[in-house]
N, C-alpha and C positions, 0 to 999 in steps of 0.2 A: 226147292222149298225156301232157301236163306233167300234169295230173288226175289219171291213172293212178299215173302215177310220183312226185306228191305224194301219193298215197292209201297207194302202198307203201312210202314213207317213214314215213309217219304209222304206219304199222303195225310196221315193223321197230321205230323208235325207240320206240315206247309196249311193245310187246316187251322192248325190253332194258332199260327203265324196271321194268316188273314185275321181271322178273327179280332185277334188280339188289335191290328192296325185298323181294323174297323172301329173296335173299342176305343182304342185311342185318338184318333181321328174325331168322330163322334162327342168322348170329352172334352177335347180338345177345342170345338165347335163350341160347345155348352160354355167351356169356360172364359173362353172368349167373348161371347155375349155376353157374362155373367160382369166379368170385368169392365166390359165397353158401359154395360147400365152405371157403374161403379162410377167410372171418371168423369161421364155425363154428367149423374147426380151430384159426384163431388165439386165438379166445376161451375154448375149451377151455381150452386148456393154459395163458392166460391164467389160470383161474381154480385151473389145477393149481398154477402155482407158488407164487400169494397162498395157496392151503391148506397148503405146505408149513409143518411148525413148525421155527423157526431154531434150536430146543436137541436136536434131533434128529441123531446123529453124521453120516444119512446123507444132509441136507441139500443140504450144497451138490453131492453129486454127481448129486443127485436133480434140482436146478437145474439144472446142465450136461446131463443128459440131455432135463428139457424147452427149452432152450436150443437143442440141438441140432436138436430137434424144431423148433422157432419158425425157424430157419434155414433149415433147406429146406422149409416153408410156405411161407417169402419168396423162396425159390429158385423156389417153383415159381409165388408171384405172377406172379414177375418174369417168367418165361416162357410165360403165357396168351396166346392169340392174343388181339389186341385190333382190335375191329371199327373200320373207318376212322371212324366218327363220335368214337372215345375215344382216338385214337393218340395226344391228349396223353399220357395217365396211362400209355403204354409206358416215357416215361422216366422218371418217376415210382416206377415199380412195379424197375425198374431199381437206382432210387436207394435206395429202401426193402432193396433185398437188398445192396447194397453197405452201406449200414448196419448193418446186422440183423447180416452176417457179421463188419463191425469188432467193433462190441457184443461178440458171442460171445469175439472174440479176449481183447478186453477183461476180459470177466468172468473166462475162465482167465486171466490174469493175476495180477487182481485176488487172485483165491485160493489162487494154484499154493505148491504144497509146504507146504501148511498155513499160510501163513503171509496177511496182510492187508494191502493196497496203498490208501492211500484215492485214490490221483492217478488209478489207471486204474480202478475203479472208478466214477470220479466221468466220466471219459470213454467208459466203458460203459453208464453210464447217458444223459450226452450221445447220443452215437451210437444208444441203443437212442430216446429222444425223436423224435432225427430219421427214423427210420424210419419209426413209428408217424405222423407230422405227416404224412411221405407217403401212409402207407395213407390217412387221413384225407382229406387232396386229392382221391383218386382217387374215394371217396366221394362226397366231395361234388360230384366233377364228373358222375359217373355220375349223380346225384339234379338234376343240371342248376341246380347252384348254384357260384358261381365263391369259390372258397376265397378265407378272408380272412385276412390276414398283411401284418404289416407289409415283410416281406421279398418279397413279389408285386407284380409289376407287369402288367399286360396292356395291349399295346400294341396 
């Protein structure tokens, strides 16, 4: 009987073992596409706003609309399911949108009413750093390397 009922054990538990690697495999897949569309779209518009030329009247509004654009990229970083092996970079990817949207604030600021601000600016640009250093993290921890920064500790 214990035989039996250790045999049926062994069999439920190696069951919900697969499963469970199927599960994770499977999110794992998801989130990795989910990610890949991320850095595409963000590297796009990355390379749209470096083409923009600065003596052009319609410059900076052309900034603010990829700006806009760059913000909910990171809105919707911030909201990918993330499979329990990456739950760190949940708040990571968190942190990178709450950034990303200061930045944004920032930047109109920075240029509202025609006119030029170097203080917030220079905090748009800050803010816009610390996002990216998070995207970056997340990165690197997904490639199964532990990010290096003076500012990190792992305990």
């Amino acid at each position: 009987m214990f035989k039996k009922i250790l045999t049926v054990m062994t069999g439920v538990i190696l069951a919900v073992s697969l499963a469970a690697c199927a599960d994770s495999a499977e999110d794992y897949s998801e989130y990795k596409k989910e990610m890949s569309n991320f850095f595409e779209s963000v590297n796009t518009l990355n390379e749209e706003m470096n083409a923009l030329n600065p003596d052009d009247a319609e410059a900076v509004s052309k900034l603010f609309e990829y700006l806009d654009q760059v913000e909910e990229q990171f809105k919707y970083f911030s909201e990918i399911e993330v499979p329990s092996q990456y739950k760190v970079t949940e708040s990571l990817a968190d942190e990178a949108y709450d950034y990303m949207k200061e930045a944004n604030e920032y930047f109109r600021q920075s240029f509202s009413e025609n006119s030029y601000n170097e203080y917030t600016l220079e905090a748009a640009m800050e803010c816009y750093s610390r996002a990216n250093k998070r995207m970056q993290y997340v990165i690197d921890i997904i490639h199964g390397k532990l990010p290096e920064d003076e500012n990190i500790s792992f305990e």
